[in-house]
C-alpha positions as CSV (number, residue, x, y, z in Angstrom):
1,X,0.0,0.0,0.0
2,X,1.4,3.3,-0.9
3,X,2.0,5.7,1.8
4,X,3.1,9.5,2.1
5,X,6.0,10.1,3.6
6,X,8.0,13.7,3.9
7,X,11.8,14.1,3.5
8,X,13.0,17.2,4.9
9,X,16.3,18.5,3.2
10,X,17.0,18.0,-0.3
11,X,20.7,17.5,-0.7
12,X,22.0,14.4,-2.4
13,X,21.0,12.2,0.4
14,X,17.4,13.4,0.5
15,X,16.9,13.4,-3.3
16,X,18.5,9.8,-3.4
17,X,16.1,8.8,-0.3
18,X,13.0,10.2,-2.0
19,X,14.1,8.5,-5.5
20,X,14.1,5.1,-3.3
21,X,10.8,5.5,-2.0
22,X,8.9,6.7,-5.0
23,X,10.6,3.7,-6.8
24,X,8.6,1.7,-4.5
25,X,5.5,3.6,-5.2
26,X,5.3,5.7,-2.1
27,X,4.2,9.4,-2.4
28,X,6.8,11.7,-1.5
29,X,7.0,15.2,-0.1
30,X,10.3,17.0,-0.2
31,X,10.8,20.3,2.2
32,X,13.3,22.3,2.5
33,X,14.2,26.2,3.0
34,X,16.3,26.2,-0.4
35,X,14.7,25.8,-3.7
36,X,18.3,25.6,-5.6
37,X,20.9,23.2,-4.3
38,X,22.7,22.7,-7.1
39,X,23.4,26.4,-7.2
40,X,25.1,26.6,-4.1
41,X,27.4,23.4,-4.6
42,X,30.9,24.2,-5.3
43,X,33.9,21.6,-6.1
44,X,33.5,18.1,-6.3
45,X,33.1,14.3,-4.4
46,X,35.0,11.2,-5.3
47,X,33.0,8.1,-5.5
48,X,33.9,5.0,-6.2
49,X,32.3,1.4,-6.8
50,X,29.6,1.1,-4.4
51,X,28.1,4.7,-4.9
52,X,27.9,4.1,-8.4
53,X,26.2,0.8,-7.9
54,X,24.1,2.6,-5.5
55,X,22.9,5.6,-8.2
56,X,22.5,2.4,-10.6
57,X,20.1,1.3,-8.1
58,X,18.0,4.7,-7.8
59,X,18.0,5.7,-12.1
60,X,21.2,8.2,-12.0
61,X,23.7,6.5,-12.8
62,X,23.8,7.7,-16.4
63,X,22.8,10.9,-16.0
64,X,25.4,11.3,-12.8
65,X,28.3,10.2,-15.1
66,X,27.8,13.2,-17.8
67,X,29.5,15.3,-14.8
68,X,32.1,12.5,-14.0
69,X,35.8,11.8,-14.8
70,X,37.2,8.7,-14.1
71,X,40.1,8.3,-12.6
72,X,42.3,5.8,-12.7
73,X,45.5,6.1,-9.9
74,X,45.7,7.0,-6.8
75,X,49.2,8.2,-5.2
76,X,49.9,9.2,-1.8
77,X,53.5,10.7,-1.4
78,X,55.5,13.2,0.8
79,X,56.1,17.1,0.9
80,X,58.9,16.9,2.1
81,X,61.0,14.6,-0.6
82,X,58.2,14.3,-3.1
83,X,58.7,10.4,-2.6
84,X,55.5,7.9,-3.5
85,X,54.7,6.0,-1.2
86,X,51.5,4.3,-2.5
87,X,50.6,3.6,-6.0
88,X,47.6,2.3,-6.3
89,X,45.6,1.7,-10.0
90,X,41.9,2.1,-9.9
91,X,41.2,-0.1,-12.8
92,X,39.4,-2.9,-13.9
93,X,41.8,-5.6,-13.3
94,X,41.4,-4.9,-9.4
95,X,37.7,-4.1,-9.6
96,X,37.8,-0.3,-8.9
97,X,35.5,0.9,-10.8
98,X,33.9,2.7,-11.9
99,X,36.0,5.5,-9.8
100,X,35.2,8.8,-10.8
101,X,35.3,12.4,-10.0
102,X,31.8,14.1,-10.1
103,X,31.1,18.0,-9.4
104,X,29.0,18.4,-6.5
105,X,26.8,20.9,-8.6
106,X,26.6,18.1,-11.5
107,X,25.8,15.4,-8.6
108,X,22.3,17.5,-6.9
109,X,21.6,18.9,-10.4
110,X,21.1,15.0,-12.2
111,X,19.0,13.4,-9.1
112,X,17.2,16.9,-9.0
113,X,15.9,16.6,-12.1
114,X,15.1,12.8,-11.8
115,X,12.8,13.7,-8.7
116,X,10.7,16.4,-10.8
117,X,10.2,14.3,-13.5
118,X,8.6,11.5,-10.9
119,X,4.7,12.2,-10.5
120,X,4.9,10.4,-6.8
121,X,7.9,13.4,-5.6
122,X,6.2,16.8,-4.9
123,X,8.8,19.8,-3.9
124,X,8.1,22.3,-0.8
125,X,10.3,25.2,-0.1
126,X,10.0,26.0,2.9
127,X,11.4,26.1,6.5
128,X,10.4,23.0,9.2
129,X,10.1,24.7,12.1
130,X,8.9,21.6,14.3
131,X,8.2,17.8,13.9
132,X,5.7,16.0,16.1
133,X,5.3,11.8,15.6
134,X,2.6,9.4,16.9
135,X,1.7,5.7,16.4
136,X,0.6,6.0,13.1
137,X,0.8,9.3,11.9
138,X,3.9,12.0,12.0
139,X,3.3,16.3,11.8
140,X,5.5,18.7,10.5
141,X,5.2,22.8,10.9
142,X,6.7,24.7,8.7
143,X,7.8,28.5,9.3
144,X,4.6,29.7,7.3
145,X,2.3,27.8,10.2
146,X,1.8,24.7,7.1
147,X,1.1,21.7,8.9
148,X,1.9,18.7,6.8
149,X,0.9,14.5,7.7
150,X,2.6,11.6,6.4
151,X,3.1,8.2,7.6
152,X,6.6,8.5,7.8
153,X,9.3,11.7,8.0
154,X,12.8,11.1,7.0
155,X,15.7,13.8,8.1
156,X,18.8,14.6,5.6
157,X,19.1,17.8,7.5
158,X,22.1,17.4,8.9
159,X,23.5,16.1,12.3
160,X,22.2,19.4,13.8
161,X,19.0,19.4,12.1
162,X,15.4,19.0,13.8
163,X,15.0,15.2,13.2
164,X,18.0,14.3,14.5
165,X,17.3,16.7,17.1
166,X,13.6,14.1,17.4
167,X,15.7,10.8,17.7
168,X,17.8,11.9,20.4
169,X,15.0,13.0,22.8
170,X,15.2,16.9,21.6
171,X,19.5,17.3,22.7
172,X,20.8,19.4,20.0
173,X,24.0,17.1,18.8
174,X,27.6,19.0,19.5
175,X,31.0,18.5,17.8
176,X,33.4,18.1,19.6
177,X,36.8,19.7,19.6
178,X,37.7,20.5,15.9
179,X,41.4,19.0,15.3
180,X,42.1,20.4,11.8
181,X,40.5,23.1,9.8
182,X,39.7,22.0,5.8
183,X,40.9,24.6,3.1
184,X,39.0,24.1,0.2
185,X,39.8,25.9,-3.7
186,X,38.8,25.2,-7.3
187,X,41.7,26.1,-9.4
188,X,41.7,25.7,-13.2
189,X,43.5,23.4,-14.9
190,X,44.5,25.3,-17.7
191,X,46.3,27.1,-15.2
192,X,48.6,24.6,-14.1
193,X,51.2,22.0,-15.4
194,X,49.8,19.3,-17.4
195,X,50.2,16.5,-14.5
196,X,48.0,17.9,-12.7
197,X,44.8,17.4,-14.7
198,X,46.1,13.9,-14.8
199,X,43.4,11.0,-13.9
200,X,44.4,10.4,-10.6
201,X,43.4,11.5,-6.9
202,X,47.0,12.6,-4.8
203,X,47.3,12.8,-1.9
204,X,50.3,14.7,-0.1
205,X,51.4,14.1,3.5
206,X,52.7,16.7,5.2
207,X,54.4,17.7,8.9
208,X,51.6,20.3,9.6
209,X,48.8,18.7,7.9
210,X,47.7,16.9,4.0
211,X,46.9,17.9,0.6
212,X,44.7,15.9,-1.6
213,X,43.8,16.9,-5.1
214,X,42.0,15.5,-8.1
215,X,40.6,17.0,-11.8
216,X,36.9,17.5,-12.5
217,X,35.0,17.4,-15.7
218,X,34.7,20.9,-16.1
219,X,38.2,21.8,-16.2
220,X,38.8,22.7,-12.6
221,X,41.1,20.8,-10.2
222,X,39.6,20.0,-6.7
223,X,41.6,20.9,-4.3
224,X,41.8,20.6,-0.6
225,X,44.1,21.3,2.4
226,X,44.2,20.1,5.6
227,X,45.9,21.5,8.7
228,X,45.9,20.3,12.3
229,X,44.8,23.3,14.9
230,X,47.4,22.5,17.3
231,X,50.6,23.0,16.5
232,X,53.6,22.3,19.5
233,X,50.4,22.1,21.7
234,X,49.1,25.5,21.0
235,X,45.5,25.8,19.3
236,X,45.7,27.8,16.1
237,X,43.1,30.5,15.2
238,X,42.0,31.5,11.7
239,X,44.8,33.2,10.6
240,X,47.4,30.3,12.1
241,X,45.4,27.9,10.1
242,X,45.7,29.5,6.4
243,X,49.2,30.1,7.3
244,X,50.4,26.8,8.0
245,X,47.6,26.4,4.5
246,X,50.4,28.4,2.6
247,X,53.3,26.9,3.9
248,X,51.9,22.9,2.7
249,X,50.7,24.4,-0.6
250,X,54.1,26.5,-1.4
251,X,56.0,22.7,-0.2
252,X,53.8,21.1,-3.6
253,X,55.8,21.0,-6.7
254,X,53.3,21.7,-9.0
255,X,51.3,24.3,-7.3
256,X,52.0,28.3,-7.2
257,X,51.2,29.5,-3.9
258,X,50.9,32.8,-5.3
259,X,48.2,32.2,-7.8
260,X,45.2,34.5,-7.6
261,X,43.0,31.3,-7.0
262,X,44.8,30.1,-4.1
263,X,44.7,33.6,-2.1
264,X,42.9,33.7,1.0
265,X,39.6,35.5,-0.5
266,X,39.4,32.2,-2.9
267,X,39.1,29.6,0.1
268,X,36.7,28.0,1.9
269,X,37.3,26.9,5.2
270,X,35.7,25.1,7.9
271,X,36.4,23.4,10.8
272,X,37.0,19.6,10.6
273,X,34.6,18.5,13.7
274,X,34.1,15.2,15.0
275,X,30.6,14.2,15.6
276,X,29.1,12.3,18.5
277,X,28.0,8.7,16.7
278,X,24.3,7.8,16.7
279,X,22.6,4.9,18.9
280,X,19.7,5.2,16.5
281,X,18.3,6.2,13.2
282,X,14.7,5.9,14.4
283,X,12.1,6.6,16.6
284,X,8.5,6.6,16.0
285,X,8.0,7.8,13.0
286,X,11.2,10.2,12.1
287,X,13.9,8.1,10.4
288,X,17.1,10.1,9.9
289,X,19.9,9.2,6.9
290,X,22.7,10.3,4.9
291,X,25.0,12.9,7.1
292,X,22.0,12.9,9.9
293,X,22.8,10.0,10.7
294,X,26.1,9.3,9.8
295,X,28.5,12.5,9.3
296,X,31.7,10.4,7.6
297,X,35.3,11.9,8.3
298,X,36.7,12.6,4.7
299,X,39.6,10.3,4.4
300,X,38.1,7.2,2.2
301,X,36.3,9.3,-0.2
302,X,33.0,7.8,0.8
303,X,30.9,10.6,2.4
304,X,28.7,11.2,-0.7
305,X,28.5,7.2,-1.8
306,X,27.5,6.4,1.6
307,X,24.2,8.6,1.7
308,X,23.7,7.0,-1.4
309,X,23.3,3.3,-0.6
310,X,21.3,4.4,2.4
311,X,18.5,5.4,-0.4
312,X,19.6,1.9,-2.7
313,X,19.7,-0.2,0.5
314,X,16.3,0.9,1.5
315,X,14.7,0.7,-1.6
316,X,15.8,-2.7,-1.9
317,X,14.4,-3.6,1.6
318,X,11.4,-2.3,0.3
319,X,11.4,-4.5,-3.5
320,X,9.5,-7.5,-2.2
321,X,6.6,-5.5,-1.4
322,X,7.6,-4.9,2.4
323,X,5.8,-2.1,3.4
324,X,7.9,0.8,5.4
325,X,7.1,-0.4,8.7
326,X,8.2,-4.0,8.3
327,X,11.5,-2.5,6.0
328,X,12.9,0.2,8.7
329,X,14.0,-1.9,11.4
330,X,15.6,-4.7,8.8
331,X,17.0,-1.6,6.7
332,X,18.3,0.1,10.0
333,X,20.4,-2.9,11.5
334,X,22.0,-3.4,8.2
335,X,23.4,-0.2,7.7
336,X,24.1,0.7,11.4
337,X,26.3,-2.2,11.4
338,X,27.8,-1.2,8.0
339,X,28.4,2.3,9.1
340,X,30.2,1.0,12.0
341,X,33.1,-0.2,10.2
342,X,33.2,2.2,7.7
343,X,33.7,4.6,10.5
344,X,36.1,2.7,11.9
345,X,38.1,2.4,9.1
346,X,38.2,6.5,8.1
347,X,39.2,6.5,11.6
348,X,42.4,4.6,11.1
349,X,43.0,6.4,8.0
350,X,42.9,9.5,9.5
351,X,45.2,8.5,12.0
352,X,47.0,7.5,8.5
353,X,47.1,10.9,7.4
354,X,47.0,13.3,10.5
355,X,48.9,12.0,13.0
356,X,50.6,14.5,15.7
357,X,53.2,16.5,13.7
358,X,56.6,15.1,15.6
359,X,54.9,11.6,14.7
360,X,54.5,12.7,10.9
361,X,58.2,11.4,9.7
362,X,57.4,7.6,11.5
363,X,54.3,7.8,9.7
364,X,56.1,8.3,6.0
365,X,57.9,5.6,7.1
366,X,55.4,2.9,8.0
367,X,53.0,3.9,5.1
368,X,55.9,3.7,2.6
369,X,57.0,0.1,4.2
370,X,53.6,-1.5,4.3
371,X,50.7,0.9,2.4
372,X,50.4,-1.3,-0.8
373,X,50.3,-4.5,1.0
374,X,47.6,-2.9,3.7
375,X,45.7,0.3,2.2
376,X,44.2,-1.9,-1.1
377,X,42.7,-4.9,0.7
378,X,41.0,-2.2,3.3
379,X,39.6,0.1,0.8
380,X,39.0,-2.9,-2.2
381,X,36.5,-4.1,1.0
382,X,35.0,-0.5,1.3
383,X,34.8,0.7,-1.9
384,X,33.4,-2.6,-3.8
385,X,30.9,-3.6,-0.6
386,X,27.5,-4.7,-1.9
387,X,24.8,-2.8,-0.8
């Protein structure tokens, strides 16, 4: 029986959510305070195996990949010698791909479009203000005094957003201390030497912090920085940060720290925080997924891809007719456990690649002695994991 259900948020994990459910003929109401994602999406996402089988599953897989480039290495090497360390080929000898590139822009405007062309999604723009659940039956306010019913609401809002704010008893969830601060830039390719708009994602390990860059379709190179806050046991404030910023980026051979589009007005930075982890995705009649539920530290390139099979795993839950009901608690348990380890493992790798600075030459050491016989069996598991 087809029931309504509301999605608030409609980033790529609550476009791919309200994809799965309309594939399984449920009427779907999407609500959020922005009417243009896509717009607003800057830079791109890496995804490899397992989010591609995932948009597969939800009808974007085709129409995701016109704002792809594959790529087909991945390096991880040193600033300070310009050794590598790890060579890894993403091909199809290894089963690694497909492993592509996609702008995030290209990413929300495909599974956008795929949700207005579906007569069971319905688009609201407009700011929930409050959610209320019951046995059977879940309310949501809006800012305009809407009140909206549904069987069921789902939350991609975000870890501090009002439904995960409803599973955890109305506590607001806190980061904790940020550790690093992320410097983000686009920089064109045609900009730079020719290697860099090679197919491959590099990463660079660094004393102070990381560099990890990769090409995008539209002729941009995706570039971001990584710096720990504390430094010799001193925290580091904004201007710290894009200091030690400039010093990892003038250390890369092929980058020119004084390019226009690497200046301080051209970044985006944010803190790198660390999340409390959830005991539960549900209760009632508020589910929460994507980075609600889940916020993944970016070190296995599988922030985007996991959101993804959240929608593909639930659709399939829901394939042999279960209704939502019977297909939540099943759908939950699967992933929870799944989300565990993947966790657990971008934990390790973040150790991997920001470890305390004095610690940072051991580190080139032990990932240069043992990375190719460790790194490609942990992320072959990760990134080619059915869903």
């Amino acid at each position: 029986m087809a029931e309504q259900v509301i999605i608030i948020g409609n980033g790529g994990a609550g476009l791919a959510m309200a994809l799965a459910l309309a594939k399984a003929n449920h009427h779907v109401t999407i609500i959020s305070a922005k009417q243009a994602p896509a717009d607003r999406m800057l830079g791109g996402v890496q995804m490899a195996a397992n989010g591609w089988s995932a948009l597969r599953d939800l009808g974007c897989y085709d129409a995701v990949w016109q704002y792809a480039k594959r790529l087909e290495l991945m390096r991880i090497m040193t600033l300070s010698h310009g050794h590598t360390l790890v060579s890894m080929p993403l091909d199809e000898a290894h089963q690694r791909q497909p492993y592509a590139s996609v702008t995030r822009q290209g990413l929300i405007k495909a599974m956008s479009a795929r949700t207005l062309a579906s007569t069971l999604i319905s688009h609201v723009t407009a700011e929930v203000m409050h959610i209320e659940s019951h046995a059977k039956q879940a309310v949501v306010f809006d800012s305009n005094e809407q009140e909206y019913q549904a069987d069921w609401v789902f939350g991609a809002d975000g870890m501090m957003g009002l439904c995960r704010q409803y599973i955890d008893g109305g506590e607001m969830a806190k980061p904790k201390l940020a550790s690093r601060t992320v410097h983000r830039f686009l920089v064109p390719l045609d900009h730079l030497p020719a290697v860099m708009a090679s197919a491959s994602t590099s990463v660079w390990l660094g004393r102070e912090g990381h560099i990890v860059h990769y090409p995008l379709s539209n002729g941009m190179l995706n570039l971001v920085v990584i710096t720990h806050n504390s430094i010799n046991g001193r925290t580091n404030g904004h201007d710290s940060c894009w200091a030690l910023a400039e010093r990892l980026l003038d250390a890369h051979p092929s980058l020119d720290v004084n390019h226009p589009s690497l200046a301080s007005d051209q970044v985006h930075m944010m803190a790198l925080q660390s999340w409390p982890r959830c005991d539960s995705w549900v209760r009632d009649r508020v589910v929460v997924t994507g980075d609600s539920a889940h916020q993944m530290p970016p070190h296995l390139a599988q922030g985007t891809g996991q959101a993804l099979i959240d929608a593909a795993s639930l659709g399939r839950c829901l394939a042999d007719g279960k209704t939502i009901a019977d297909a939540i608690p099943l759908w939950a348990g699967q992933r929870m456990r799944r989300i565990r380890a993947v966790l657990a493992s971008a934990d390790q790798a973040g150790l991997v690649f920001a470890p305390p600075p004095l610690l940072s030459p051991i580190r080139d050491v032990m990932v240069g002695l043992g990375g190719m016989a460790v790194m490609p069996r942990i992320l072959d598991k990760i990134w080619s994991d059915q869903l």
